[in-house]
N, C-alpha and C positions, 0 to 999 in steps of 0.2 A: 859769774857765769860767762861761758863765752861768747852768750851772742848779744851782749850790749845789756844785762838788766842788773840793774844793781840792787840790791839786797841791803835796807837797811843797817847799819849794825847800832844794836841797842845791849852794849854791855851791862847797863843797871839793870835792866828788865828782868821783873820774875816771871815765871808760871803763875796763872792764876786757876783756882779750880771754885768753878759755882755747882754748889749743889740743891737738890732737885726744889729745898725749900726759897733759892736765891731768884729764882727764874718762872717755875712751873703753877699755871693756874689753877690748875687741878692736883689730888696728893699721886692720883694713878694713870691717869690719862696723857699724851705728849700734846699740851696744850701751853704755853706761856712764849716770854720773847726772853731775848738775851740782847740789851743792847752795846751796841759795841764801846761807846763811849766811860759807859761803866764797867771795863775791864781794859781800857786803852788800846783799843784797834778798832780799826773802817768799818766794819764787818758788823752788819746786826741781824738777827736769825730769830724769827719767827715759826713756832711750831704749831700746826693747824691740824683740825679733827672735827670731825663731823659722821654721824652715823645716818643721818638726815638726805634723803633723796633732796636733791633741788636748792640745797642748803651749799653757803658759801660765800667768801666775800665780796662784795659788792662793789659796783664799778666804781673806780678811784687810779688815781695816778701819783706820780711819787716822783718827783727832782733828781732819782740816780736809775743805775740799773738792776733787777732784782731776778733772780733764779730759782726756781719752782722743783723740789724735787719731790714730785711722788713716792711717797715712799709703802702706801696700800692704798686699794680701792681703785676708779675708774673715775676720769673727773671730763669735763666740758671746760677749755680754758676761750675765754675773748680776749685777745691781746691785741689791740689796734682794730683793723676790721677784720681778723682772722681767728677762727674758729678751731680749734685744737681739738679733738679726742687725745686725754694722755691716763695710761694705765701706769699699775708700780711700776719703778725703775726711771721710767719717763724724767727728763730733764727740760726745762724748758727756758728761755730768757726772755724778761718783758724788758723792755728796751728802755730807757730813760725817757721822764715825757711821755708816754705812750699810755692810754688809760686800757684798764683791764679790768677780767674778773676771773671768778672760775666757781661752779659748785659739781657735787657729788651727782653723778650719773648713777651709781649702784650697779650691781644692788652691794650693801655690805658699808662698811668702814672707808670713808677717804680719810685718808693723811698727808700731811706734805710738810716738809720743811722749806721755809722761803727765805733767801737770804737775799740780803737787800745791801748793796754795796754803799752804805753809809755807817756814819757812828752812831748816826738815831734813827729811829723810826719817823719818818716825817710824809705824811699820808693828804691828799686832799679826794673825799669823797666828792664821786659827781654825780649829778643829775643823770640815769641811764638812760641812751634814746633808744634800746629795746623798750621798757619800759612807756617810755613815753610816747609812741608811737599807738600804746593801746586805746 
């Protein structure tokens, strides 16, 4: 490329294809993780679902950077000390280090896909000072 990135080259490398029973926690639902380390890349993708008002993960923080992509419903994101409203489409970045959360505003279906710029999943749940503050 021309402006200085270089591009692996990995001529042994196959295509890998995971199907829905390799990955997914549910048989119908977009619910399970793909981690990246068991397919050989950075990259680990988390699929999320919640029909539940107020429902949603809980505040924790993660050692890289991670990408939130609404893909239905209307969600409430805490990413550091900032407060998001994010609808479908909505793209968002929790920043490495930075503790976060997000749940379902409604009404209806959240979903989101979170990609997490690692090979694994590596999560430390925290003590929330919303929470704690009651």
């Amino acid at each position: 490329m021309g402006d200085g990135t270089q591009i692996a080259d990995s001529p042994n490398r196959e295509p890998v294809v995971l199907h829905r029973s390799d990955w997914a926690s549910h048989d119908q639902l977009w619910k399970g993780v793909v981690q990246g380390v068991d397919i050989g890349t950075g990259v680990t993708v988390l699929f999320y679902r919640t029909d539940e008002i107020g429902v949603g993960p809980l505040w924790h923080v993660h050692p890289y950077d991670e990408m939130f992509i609404v893909r239905s419903g209307h969600a409430l994101f805490t990413i550091g000390e900032k407060k998001i409203e994010a609808k479908a489409g909505d793209i968002l970045l929790g920043p490495a280090n930075v503790p976060h959360k997000y749940h379902n505003l409604g009404p209806g279906t959240l979903e989101t896909t979170d990609i997490h710029v690692s090979d694994r999943w590596i999560q430390t749940d925290l003590d929330d000072p919303e929470l704690m503050a009651d």
